[in-house]
C-alpha positions in Angstrom: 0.0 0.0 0.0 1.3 3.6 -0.8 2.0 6.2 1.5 -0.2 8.3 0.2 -3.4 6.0 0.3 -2.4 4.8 4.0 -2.3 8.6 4.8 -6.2 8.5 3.6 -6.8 6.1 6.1 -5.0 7.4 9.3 -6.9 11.7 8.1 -10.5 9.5 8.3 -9.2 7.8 11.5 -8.2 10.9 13.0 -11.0 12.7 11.6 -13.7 10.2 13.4 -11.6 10.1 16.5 -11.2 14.0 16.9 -15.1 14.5 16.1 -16.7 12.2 18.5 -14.1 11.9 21.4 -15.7 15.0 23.1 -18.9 14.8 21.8 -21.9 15.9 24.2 -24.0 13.9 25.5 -26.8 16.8 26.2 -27.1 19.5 24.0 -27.5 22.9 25.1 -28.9 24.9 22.4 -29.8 24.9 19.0 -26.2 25.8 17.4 -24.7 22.8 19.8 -27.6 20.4 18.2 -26.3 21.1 14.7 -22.8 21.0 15.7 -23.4 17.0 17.4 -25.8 16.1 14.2 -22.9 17.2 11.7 -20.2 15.4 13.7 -22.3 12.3 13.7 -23.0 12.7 10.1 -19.5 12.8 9.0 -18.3 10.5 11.2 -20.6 8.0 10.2 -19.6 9.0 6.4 -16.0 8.6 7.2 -16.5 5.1 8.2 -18.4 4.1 5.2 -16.0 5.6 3.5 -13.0 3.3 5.5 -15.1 0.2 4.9 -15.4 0.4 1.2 -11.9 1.5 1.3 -10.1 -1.9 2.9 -12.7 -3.8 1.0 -10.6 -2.5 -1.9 -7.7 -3.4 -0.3 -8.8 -6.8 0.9 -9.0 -7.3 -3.3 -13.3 -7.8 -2.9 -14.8 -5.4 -5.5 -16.5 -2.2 -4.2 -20.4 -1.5 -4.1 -22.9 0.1 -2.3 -22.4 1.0 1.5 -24.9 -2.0 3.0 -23.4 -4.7 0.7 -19.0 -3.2 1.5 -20.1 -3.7 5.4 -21.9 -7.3 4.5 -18.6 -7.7 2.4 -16.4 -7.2 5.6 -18.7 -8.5 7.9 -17.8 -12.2 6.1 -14.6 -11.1 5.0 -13.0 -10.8 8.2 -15.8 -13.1 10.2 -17.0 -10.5 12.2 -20.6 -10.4 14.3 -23.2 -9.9 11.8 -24.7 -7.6 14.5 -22.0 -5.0 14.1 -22.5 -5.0 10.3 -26.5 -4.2 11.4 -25.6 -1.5 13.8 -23.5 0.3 11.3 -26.1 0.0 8.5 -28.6 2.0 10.7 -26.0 4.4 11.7 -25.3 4.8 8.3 -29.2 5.3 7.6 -29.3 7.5 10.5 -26.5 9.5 8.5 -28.5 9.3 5.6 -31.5 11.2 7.4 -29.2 13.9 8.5 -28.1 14.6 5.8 -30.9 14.8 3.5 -33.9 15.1 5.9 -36.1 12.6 4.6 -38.6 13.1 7.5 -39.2 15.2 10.4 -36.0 14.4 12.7 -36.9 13.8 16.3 -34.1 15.6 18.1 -33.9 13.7 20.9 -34.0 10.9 19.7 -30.8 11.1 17.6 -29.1 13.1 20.8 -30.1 9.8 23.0 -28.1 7.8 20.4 -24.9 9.9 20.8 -23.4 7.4 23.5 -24.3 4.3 21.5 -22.9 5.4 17.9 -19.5 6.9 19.9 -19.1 3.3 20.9 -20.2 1.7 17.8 -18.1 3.9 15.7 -14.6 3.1 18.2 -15.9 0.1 17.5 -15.2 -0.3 14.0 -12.2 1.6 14.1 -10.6 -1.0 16.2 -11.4 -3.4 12.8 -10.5 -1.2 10.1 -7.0 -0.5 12.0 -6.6 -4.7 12.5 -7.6 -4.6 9.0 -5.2 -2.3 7.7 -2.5 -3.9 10.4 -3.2 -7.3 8.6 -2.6 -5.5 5.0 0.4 -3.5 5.4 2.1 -6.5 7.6 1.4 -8.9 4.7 2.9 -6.6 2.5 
């Protein structure tokens, strides 16, 4: 892998880590709201983006976000659950963004705690991932 492309990885690593590490739990206004929505929307992003990226570099062709995760999920035997979990982040993301429907608030700001975890969750197997790449090399 080139220098350049493991750079990629380590800014979206870094970028996840630096938005969510001091995310709030509670949200005191409106301007903090936005600020915790767009964290969790680019983070979320970020890892989509990591997963279709080692799938590429696990040699498995890339395709939409559900099917890459499914694609890792069995590539590297992980819990099928985890694969779930990020597939409704990632539709939580997707809501966000483009504000399909009414978003309840509180309910994404009750979520905060459980996608923090999810997401250092899956950066623990895209950095194994990557670890298992580069060591190979």
């Amino acid at each position: 892998m080139n220098e350049l492309r493991l750079k990629r990885y380590h800014d979206k690593i870094n970028y996840i880590i630096d938005n969510i590490k001091d995310l709030p739990i509670k949200s005191k206004n409106i301007l903090e709201t936005r600020g915790i929505f767009y964290s969790l929307q680019t983070s979320i992003e970020s890892m989509v983006d990591l997963v279709a990226m080692l799938i590429k570099d696990l040699g498995v062709q890339v395709k939409d976000d559900e099917i890459n995760i499914d694609n890792l999920i069995k590539e590297k035997d992980l819990n099928p659950e985890l694969g779930k979990k990020l597939k409704s982040a990632n539709g939580l993301r997707n809501i966000l963004v483009h504000r399909y429907s009414k978003v309840d608030d509180q309910i994404v700001l009750d979520s905060v705690e459980e996608i923090k975890s999810l997401l250092y969750e899956w950066l623990d197997i895209i950095e194994a991932g990557l670890n298992d790449i580069t060591n190979n090399e």
